[in-house]
Biopython code that builds the backbone (N, CA, C, O; Angstrom):
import numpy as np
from Bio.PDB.StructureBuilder import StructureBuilder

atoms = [
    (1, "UNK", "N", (-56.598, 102.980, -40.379)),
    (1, "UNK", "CA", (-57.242, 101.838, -39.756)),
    (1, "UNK", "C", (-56.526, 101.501, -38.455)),
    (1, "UNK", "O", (-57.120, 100.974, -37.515)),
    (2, "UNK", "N", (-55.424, 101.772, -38.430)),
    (2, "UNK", "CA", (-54.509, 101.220, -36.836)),
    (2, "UNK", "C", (-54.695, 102.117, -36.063)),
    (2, "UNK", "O", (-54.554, 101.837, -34.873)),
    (3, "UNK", "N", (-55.032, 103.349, -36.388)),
    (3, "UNK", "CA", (-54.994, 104.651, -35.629)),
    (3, "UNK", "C", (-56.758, 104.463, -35.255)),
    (3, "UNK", "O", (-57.182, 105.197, -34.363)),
    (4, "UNK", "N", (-57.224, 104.011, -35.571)),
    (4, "UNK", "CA", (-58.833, 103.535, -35.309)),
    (4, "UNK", "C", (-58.868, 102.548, -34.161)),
    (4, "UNK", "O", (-59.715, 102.423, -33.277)),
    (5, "UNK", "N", (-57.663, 101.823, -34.396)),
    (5, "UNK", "CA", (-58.278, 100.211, -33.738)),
    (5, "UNK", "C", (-57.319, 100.071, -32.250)),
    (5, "UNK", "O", (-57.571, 99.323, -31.305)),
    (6, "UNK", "N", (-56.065, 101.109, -32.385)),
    (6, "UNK", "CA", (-55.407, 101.742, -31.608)),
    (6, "UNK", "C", (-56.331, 101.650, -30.265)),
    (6, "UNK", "O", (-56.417, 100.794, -29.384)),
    (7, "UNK", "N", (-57.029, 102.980, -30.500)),
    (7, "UNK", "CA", (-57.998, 103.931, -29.542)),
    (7, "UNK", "C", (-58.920, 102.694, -29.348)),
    (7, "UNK", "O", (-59.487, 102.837, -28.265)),
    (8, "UNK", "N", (-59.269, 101.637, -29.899)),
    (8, "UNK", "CA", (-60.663, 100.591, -29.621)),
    (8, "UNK", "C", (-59.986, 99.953, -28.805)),
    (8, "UNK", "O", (-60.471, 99.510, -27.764)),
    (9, "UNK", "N", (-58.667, 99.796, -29.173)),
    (9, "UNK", "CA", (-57.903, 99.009, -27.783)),
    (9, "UNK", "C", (-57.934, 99.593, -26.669)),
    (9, "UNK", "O", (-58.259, 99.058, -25.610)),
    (10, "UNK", "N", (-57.591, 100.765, -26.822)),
    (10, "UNK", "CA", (-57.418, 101.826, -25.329)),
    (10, "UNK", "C", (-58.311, 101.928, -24.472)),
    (10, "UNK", "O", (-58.221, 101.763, -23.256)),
    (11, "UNK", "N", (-59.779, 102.387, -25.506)),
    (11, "UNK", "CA", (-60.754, 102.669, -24.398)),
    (11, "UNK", "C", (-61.966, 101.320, -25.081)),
    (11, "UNK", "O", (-63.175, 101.541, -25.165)),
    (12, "UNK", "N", (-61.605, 100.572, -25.317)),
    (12, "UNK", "CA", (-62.566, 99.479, -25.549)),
    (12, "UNK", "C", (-63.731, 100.005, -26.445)),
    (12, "UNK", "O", (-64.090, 101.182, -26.476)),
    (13, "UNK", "N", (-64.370, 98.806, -27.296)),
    (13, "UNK", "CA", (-64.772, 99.041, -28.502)),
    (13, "UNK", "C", (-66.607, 99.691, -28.263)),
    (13, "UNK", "O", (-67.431, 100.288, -28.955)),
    (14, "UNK", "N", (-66.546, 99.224, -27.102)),
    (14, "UNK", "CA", (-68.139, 99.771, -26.793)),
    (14, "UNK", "C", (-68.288, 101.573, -26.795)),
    (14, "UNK", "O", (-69.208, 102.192, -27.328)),
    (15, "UNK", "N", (-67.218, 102.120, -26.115)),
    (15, "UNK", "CA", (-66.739, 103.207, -25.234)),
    (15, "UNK", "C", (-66.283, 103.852, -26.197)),
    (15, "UNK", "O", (-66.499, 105.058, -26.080)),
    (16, "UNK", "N", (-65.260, 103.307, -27.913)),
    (16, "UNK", "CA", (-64.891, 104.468, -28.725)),
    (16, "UNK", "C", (-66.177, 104.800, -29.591)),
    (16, "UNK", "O", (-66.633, 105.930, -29.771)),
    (17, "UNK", "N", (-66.785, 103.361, -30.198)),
    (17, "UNK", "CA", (-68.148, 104.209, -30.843)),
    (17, "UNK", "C", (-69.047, 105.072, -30.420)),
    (17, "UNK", "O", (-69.584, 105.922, -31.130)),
    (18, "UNK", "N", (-69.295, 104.846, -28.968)),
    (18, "UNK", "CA", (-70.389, 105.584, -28.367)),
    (18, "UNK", "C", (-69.801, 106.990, -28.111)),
    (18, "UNK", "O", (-70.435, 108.032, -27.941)),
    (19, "UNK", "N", (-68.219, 106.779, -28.117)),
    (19, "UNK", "CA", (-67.635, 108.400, -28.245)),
    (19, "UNK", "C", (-67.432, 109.235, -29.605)),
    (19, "UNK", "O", (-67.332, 110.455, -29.734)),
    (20, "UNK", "N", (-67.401, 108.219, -30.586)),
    (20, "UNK", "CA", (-67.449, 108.490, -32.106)),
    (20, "UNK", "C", (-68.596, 109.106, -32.257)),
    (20, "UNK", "O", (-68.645, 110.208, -32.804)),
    (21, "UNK", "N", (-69.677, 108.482, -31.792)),
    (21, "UNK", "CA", (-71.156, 108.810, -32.350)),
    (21, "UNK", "C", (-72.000, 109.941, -31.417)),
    (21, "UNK", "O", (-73.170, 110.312, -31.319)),
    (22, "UNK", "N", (-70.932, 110.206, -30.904)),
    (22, "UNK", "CA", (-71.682, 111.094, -29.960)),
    (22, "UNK", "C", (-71.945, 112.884, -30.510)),
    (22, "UNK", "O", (-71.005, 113.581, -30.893)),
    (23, "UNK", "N", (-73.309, 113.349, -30.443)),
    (23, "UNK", "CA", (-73.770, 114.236, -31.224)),
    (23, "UNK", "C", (-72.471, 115.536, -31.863)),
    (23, "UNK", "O", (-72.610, 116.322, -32.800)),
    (24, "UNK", "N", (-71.472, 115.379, -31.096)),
    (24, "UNK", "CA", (-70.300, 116.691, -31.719)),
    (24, "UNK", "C", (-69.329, 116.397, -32.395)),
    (24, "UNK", "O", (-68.601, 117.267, -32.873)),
    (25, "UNK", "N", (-69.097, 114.923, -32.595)),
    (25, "UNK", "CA", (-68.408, 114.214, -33.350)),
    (25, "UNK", "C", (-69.131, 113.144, -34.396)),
    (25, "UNK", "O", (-68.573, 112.336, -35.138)),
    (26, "UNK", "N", (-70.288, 113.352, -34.252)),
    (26, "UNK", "CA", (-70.718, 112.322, -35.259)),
    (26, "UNK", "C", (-70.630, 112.761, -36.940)),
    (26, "UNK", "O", (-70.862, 111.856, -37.742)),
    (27, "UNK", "N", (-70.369, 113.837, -37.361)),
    (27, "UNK", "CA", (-70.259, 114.052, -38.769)),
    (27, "UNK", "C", (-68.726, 113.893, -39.407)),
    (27, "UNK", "O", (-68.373, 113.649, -40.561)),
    (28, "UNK", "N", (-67.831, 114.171, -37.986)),
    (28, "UNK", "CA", (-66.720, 114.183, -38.352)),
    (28, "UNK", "C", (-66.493, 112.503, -38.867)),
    (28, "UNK", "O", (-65.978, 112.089, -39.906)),
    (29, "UNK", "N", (-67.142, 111.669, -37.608)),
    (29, "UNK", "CA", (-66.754, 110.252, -37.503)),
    (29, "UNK", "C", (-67.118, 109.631, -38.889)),
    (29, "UNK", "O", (-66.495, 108.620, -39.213)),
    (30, "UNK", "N", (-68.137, 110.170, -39.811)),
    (30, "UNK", "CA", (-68.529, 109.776, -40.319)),
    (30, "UNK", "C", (-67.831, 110.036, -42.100)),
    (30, "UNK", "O", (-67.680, 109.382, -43.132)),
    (31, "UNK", "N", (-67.590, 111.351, -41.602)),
    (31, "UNK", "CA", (-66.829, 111.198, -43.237)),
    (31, "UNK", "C", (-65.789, 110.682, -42.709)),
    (31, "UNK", "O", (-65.334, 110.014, -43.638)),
    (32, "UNK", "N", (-64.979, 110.521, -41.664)),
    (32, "UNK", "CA", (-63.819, 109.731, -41.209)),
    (32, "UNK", "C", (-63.579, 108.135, -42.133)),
    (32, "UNK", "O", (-62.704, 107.581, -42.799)),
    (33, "UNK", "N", (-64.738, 107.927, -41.734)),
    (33, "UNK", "CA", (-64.817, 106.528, -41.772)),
    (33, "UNK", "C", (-65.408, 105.998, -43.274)),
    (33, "UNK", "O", (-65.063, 104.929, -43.778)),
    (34, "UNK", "N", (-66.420, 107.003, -43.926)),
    (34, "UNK", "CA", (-66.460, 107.448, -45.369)),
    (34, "UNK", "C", (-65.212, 107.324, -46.574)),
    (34, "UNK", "O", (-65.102, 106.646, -47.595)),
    (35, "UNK", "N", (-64.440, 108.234, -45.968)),
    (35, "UNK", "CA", (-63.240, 108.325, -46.455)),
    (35, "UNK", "C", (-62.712, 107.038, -46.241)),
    (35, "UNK", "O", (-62.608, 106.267, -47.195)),
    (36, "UNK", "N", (-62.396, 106.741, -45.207)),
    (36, "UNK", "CA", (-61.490, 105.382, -44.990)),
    (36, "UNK", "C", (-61.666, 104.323, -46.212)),
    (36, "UNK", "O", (-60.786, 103.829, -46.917)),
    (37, "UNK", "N", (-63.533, 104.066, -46.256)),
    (37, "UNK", "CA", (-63.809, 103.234, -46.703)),
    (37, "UNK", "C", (-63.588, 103.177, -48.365)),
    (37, "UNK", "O", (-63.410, 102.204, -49.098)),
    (38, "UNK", "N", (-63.670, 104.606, -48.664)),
    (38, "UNK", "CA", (-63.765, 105.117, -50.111)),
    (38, "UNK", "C", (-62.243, 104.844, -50.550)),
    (38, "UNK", "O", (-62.076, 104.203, -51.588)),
    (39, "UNK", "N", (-61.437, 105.164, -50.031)),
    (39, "UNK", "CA", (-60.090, 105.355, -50.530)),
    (39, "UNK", "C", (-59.451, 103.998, -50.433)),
    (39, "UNK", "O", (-58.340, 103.960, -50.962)),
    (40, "UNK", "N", (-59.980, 102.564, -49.745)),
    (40, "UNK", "CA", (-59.996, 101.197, -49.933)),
    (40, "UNK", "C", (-60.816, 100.760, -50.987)),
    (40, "UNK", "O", (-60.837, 99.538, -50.841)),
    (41, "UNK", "N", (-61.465, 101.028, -51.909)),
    (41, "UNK", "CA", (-62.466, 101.109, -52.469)),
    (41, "UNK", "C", (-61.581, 101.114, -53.861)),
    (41, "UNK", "O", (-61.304, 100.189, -54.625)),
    (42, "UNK", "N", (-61.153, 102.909, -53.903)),
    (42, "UNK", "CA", (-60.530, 103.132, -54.953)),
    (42, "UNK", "C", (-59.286, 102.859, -55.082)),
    (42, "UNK", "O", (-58.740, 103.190, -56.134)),
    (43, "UNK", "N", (-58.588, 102.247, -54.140)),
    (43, "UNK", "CA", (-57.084, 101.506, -54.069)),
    (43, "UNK", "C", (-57.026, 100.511, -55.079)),
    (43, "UNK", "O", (-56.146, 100.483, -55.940)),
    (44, "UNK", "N", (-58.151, 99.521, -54.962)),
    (44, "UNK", "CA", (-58.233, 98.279, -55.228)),
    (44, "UNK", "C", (-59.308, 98.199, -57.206)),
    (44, "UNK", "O", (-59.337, 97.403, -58.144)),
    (45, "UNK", "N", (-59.773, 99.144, -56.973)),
    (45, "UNK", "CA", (-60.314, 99.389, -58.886)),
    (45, "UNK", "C", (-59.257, 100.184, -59.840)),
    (45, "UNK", "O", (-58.436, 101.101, -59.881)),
    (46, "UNK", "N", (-59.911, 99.115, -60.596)),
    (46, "UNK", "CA", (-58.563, 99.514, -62.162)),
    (46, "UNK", "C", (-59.251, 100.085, -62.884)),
    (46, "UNK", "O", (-60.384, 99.874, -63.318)),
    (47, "UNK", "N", (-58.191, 101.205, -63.082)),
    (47, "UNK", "CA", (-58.743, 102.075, -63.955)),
    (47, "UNK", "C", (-57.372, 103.080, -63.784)),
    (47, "UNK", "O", (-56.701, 103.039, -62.752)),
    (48, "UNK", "N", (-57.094, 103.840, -64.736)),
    (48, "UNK", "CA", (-56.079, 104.844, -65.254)),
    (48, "UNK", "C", (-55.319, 105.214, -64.170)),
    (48, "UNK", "O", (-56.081, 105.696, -63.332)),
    (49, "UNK", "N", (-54.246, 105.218, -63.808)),
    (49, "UNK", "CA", (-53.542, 105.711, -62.447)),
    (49, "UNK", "C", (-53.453, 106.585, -62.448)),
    (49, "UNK", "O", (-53.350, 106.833, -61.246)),
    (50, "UNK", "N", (-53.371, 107.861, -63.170)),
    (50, "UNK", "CA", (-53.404, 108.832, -63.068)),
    (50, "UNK", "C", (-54.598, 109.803, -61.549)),
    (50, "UNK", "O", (-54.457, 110.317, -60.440)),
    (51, "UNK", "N", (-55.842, 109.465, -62.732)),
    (51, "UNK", "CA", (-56.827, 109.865, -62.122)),
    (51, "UNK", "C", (-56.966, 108.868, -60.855)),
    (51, "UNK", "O", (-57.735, 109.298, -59.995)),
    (52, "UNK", "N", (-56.608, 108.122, -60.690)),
    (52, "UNK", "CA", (-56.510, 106.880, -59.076)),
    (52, "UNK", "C", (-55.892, 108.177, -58.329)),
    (52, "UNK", "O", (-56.380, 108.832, -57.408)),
    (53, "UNK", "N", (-54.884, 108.314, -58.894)),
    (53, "UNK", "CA", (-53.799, 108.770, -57.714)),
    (53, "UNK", "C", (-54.591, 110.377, -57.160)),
    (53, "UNK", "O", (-54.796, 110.795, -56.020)),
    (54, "UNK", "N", (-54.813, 110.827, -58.160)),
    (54, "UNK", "CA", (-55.569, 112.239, -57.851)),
    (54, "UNK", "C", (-56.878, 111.606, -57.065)),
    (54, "UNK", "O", (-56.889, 112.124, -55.949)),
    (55, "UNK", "N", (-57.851, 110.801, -57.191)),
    (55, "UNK", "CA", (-58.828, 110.487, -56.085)),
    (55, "UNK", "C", (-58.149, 110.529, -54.574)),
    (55, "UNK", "O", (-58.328, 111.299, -53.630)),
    (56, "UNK", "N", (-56.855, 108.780, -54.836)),
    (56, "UNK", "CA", (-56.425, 108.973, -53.525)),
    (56, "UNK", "C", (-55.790, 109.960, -52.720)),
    (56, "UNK", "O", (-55.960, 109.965, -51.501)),
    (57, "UNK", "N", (-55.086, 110.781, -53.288)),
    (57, "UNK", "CA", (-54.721, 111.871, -52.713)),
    (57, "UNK", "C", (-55.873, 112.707, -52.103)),
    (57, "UNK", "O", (-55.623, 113.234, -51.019)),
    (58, "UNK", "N", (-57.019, 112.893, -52.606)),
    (58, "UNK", "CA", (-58.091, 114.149, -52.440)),
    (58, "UNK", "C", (-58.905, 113.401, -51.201)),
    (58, "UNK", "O", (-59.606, 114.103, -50.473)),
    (59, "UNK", "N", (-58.792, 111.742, -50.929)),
    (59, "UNK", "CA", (-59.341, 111.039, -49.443)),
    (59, "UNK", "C", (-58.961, 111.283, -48.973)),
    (59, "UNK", "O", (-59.500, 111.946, -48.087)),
    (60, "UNK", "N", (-57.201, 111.011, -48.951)),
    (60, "UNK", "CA", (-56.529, 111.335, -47.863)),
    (60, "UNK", "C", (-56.104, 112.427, -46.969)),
    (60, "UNK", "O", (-55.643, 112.530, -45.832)),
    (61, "UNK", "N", (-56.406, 113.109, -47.827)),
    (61, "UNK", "CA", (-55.903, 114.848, -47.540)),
    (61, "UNK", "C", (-57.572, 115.223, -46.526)),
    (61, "UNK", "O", (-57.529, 115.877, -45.484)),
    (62, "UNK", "N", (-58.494, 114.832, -46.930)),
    (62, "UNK", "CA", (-59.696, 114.512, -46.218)),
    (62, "UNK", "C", (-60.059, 113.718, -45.243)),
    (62, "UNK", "O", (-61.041, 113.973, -44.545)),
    (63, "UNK", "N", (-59.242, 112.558, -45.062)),
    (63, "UNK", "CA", (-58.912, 111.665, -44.162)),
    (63, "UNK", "C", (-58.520, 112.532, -42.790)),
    (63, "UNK", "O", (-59.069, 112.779, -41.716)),
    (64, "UNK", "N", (-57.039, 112.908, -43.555)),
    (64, "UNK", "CA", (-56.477, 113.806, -42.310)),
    (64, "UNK", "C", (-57.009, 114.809, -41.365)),
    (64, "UNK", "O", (-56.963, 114.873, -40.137)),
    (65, "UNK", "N", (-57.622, 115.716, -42.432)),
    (65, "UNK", "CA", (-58.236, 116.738, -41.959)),
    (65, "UNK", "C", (-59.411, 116.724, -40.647)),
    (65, "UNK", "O", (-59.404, 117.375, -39.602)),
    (66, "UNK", "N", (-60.726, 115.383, -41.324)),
    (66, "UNK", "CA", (-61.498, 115.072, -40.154)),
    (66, "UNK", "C", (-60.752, 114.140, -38.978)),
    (66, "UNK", "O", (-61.141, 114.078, -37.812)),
    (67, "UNK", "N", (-59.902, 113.615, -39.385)),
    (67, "UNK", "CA", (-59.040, 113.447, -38.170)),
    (67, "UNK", "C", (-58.975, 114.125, -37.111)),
    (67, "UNK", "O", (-59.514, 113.948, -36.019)),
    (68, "UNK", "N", (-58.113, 115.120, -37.575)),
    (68, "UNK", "CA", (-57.442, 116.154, -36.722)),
    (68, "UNK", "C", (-58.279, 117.246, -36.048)),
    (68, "UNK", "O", (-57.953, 118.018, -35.147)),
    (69, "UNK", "N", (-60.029, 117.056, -37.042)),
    (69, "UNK", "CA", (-61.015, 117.842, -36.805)),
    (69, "UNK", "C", (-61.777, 117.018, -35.387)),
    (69, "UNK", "O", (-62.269, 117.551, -34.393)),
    (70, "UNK", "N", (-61.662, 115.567, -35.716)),
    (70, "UNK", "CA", (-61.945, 114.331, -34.357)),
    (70, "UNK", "C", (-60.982, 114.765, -33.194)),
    (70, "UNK", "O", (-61.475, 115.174, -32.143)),
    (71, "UNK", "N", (-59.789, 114.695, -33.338)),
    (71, "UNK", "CA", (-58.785, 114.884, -32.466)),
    (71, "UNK", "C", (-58.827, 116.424, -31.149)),
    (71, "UNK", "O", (-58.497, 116.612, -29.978)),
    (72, "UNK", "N", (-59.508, 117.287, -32.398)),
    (72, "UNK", "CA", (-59.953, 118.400, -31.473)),
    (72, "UNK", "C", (-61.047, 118.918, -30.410)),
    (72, "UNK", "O", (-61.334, 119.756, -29.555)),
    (73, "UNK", "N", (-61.457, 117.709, -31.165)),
    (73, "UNK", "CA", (-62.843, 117.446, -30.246)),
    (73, "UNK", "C", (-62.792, 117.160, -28.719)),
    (73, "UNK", "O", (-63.751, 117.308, -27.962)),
    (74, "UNK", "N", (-61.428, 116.688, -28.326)),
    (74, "UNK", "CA", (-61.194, 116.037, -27.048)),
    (74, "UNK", "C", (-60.441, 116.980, -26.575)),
    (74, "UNK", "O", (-59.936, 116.734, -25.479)),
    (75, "UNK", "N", (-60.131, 118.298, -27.199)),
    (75, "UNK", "CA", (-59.312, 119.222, -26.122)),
    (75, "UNK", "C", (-60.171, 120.051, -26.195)),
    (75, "UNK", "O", (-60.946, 120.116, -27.149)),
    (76, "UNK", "N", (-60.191, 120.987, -25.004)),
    (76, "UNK", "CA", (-60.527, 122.406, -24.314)),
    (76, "UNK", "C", (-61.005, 123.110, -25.500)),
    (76, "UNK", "O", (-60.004, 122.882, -26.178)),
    (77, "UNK", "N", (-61.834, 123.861, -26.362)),
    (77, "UNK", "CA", (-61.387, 124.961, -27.034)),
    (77, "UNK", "C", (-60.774, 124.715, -28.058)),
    (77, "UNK", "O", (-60.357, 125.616, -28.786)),
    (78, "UNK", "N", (-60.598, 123.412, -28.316)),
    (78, "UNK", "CA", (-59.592, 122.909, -29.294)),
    (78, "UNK", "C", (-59.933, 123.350, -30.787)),
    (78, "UNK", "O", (-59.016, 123.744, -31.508)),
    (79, "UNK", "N", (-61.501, 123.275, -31.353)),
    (79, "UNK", "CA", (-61.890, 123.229, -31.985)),
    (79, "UNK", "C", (-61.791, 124.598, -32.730)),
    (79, "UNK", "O", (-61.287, 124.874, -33.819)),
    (80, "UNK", "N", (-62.471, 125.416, -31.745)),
    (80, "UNK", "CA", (-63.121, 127.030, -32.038)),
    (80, "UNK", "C", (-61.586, 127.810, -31.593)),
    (80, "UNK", "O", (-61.807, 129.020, -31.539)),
    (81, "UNK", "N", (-60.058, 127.494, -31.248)),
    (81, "UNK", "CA", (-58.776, 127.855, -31.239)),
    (81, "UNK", "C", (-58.864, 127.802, -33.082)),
    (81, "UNK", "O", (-58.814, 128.774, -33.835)),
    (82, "UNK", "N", (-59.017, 126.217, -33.489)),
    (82, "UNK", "CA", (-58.299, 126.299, -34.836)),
    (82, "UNK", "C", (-59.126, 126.805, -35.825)),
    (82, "UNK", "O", (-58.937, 127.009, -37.024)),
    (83, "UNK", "N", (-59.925, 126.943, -35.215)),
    (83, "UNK", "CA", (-60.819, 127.996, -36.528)),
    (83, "UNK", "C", (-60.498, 129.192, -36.362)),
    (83, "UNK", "O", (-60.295, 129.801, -37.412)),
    (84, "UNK", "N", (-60.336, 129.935, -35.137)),
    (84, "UNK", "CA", (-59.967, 131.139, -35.277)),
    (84, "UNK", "C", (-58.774, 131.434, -35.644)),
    (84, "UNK", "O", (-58.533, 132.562, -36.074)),
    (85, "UNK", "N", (-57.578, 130.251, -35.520)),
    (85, "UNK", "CA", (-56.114, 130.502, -35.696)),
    (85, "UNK", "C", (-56.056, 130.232, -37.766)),
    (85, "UNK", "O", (-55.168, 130.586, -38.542)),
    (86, "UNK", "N", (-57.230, 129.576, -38.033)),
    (86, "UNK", "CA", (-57.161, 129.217, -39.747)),
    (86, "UNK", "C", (-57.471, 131.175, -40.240)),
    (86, "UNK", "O", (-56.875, 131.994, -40.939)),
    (87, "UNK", "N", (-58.862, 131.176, -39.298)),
    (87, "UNK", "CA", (-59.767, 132.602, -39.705)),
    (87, "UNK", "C", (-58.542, 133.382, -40.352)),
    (87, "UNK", "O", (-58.354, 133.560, -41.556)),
    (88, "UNK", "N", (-57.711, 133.830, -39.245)),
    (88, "UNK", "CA", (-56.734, 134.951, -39.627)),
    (88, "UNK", "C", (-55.378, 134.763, -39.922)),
    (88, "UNK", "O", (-54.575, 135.683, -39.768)),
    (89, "UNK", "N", (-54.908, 133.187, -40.508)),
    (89, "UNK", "CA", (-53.962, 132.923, -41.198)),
    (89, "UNK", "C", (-54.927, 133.750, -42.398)),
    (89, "UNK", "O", (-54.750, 134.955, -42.583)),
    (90, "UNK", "N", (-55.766, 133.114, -43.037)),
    (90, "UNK", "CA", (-56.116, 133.089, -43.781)),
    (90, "UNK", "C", (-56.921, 134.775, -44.008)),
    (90, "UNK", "O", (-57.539, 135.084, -45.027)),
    (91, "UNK", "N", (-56.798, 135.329, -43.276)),
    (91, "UNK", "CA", (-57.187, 136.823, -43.523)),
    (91, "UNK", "C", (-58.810, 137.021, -43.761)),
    (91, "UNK", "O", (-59.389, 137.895, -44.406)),
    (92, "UNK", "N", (-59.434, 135.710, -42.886)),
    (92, "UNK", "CA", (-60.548, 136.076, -42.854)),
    (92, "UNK", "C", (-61.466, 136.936, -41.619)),
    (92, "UNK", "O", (-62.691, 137.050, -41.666)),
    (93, "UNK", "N", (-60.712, 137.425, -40.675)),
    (93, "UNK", "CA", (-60.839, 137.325, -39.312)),
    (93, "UNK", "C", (-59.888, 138.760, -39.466)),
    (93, "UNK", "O", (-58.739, 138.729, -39.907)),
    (94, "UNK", "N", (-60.671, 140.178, -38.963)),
    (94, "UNK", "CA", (-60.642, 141.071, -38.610)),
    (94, "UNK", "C", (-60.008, 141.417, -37.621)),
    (94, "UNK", "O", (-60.766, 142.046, -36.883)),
    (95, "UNK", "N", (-58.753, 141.322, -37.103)),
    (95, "UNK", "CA", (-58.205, 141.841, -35.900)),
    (95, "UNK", "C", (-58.011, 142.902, -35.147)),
    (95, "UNK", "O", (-57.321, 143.847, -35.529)),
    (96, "UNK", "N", (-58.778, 142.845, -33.643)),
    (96, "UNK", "CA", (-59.220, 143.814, -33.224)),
    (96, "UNK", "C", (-57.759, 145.230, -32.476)),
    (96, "UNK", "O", (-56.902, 145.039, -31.613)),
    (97, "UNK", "N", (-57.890, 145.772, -32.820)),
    (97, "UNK", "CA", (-56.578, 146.647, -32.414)),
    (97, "UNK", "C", (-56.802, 147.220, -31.323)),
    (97, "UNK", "O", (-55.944, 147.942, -30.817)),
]
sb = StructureBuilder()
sb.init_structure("model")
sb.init_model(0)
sb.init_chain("A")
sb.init_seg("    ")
for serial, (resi, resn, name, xyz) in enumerate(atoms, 1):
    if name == "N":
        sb.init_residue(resn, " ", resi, " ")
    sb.init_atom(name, np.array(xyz, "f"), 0.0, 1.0, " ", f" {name:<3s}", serial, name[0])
structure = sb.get_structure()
């Protein structure tokens, strides 16, 4: 939420939604903010901590991710770099010799 309201300060609140919602970031923004809302949601209901803690963990780890998936959005190449740099960590991505 500070890391949200941060950036609304920076570039003013008209200027981050309309950059949130803008067609290449709007799915990200949205489970962004999905998540946010979900994992306040399940903070605050009682019920077994166990399984709490395994929800909150599985937002947050999702939280981060479209984050950082938002975050790439604003650099060069940023995006289609970390997919190709995941591709062939991950040995999905054929390297050309």
């Amino acid at each position: 939420i500070l890391s949200l309201l941060s950036s609304v300060f920076l570039c003013g609140p008209k200027r981050q939604f309309k950059n949130m919602f803008d067609q290449k970031r709007q799915t990200t923004s949205m489970l962004y903010l999905s998540t946010l809302f979900l994992t306040i949601v399940v903070a605050c209901l009682p019920f077994d901590s166990t399984i709490k803690l395994s929800i909150l963990v599985l937002l947050l780890v999702t939280q981060i991710c479209a984050s950082l998936w938002y975050s790439l959005s604003y650099i060069p190449f940023g995006r289609r770099t970390a997919q190709r740099c995941l591709k062939k960590s991950l040995g999905l991505e054929e390297e050309n010799v």
